[in-house]
C-alpha positions, 0 to 999 in steps of 0.5 A: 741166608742159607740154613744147613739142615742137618738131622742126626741120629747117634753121630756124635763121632762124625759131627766134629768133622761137619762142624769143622768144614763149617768153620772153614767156610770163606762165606759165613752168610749161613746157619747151622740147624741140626735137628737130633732125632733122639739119640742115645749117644753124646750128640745133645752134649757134643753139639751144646758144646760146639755151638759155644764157640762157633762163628756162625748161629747154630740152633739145635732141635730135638725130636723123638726118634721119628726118622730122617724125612720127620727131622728135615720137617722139623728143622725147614719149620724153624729155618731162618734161611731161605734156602735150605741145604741138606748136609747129612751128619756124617759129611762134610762140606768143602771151604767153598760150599756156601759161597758156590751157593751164593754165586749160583743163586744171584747167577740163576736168580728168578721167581721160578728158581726153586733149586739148585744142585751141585755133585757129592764126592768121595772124601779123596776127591773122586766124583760120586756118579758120572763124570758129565762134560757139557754146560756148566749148568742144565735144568733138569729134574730129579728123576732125569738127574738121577739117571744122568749122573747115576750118583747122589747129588747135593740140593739145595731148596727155596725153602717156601717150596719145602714148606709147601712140600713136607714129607708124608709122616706115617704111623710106624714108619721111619722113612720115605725116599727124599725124590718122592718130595725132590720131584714134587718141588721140581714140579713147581719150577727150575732147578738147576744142576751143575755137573762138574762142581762139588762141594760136598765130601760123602761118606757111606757108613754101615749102617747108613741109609745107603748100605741098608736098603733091603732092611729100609724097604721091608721097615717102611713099605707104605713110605716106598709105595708113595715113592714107587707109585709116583715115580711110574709116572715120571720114567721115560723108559719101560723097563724103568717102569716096570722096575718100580711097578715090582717095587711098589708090588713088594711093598704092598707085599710087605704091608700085607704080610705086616698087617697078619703078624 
């Protein structure tokens, strides 16, 4: 079975639209787990009243308000599923989304098989990223996928591996780069991308992650360091380096100027 991750905070506007695209699945082999990170807004009475009449099991989780990377913790903890796929609140998925999965899983199946990957597109269908012609499937890892397609990308993860590989939970932060965590379960097997398939419908809200990374940064300098430091390491190119060697210097920066106010 395959769990769908969702964690969600004040979005009580656009689940409607990802449960929709859940109950147009042509597979149902799946759950929905949707881990609240305690919002303000309607969302615990909007997903009780969805989980009423849906086909397929949906558990829904809360926690106080703790961040997105403590919310997939949380719900990889009570996943049912051995594979886990992160579908943010304000996406959808397209009718063939689980059964691609399926497909994909019983085609690459091995015991070094920790992840596949498929691409994010705009809700008009256009790709997110570069469009890549070659071989259906390549293995790769995150940092190497991230330069190939230059877009945000749909994973999906054996869930033991997540289990093996929680996010880092930091006192007073709120965030930490997902290819921090990404990178350290490609380091325990194969992954494998397939760059001309989506199945994921993307939208990027204000105040969404995406359009707010100047802000998330200064918020959370210690989660960015972790990721910066690491990444230094898995570049290939120098100036890739030397990039994340002037975002991990800010970062330190920032936990210097927090710590004197």
């Amino acid at each position: 079975m395959i769990t769908v991750l969702t964690p969600t905070y004040n979005r009580s506007h656009t689940l409607p639209r990802l449960y929709e695209s859940l109950c147009n699945q042509e597979s149902k082999n799946f759950e929905w787990v949707v881990v609240d990170d305690g919002s303000t807004d309607n969302t615990q009475a909007l997903l009780f009243d969805l989980a009423k009449s849906a086909s397929f099991t949906i558990q829904i989780i809360s926690q106080p308000n703790s961040g997105k990377h403590v919310a997939v913790n949380t719900g990889v903890s009570v996943a049912i599923g051995d594979w886990i796929f992160i579908v943010d609140s304000d996406d959808a998925l397209t009718p063939d989304a689980i059964g691609t999965i399926e497909v994909a899983l019983n085609n690459f199946s091995s015991d070094n098989l920790v992840g596949l990957c498929f691409r994010r597109a705009y809700f008009d269908g256009r790709i997110i990223g570069n469009k890549i012609e070659g071989p259906s499937a390549i293995k790769l890892t995150p940092t190497k996928a991230g330069a190939l397609f230059q877009g945000d990308l749909a994973y999906v993860f054996k869930r033991d591996s997540m289990l093996k590989h929680p996010f880092p939970v930091i006192r007073g932060e709120k965030f930490v780069p997902e290819l921090y965590i990404w990178n350290k379960i490609s380091d325990e097997g194969d992954i494998y991308f397939f760059g001309d398939k989506y199945i994921y419908f993307c939208e990027y809200l204000p105040d969404g992650y995406s359009h707010n990374f100047s802000k998330n940064l200064r918020r959370n300098p210690q989660g960015f360091m972790l990721f910066y430091r690491s990444q230094i390491s898995r570049e290939d190119k120098i100036i890739r380096k030397i990039k994340c060697t002037i975002r991990m210097v800010q970062c330190y920066l920032y936990i210097l100027w927090g710590a004197k106010k």
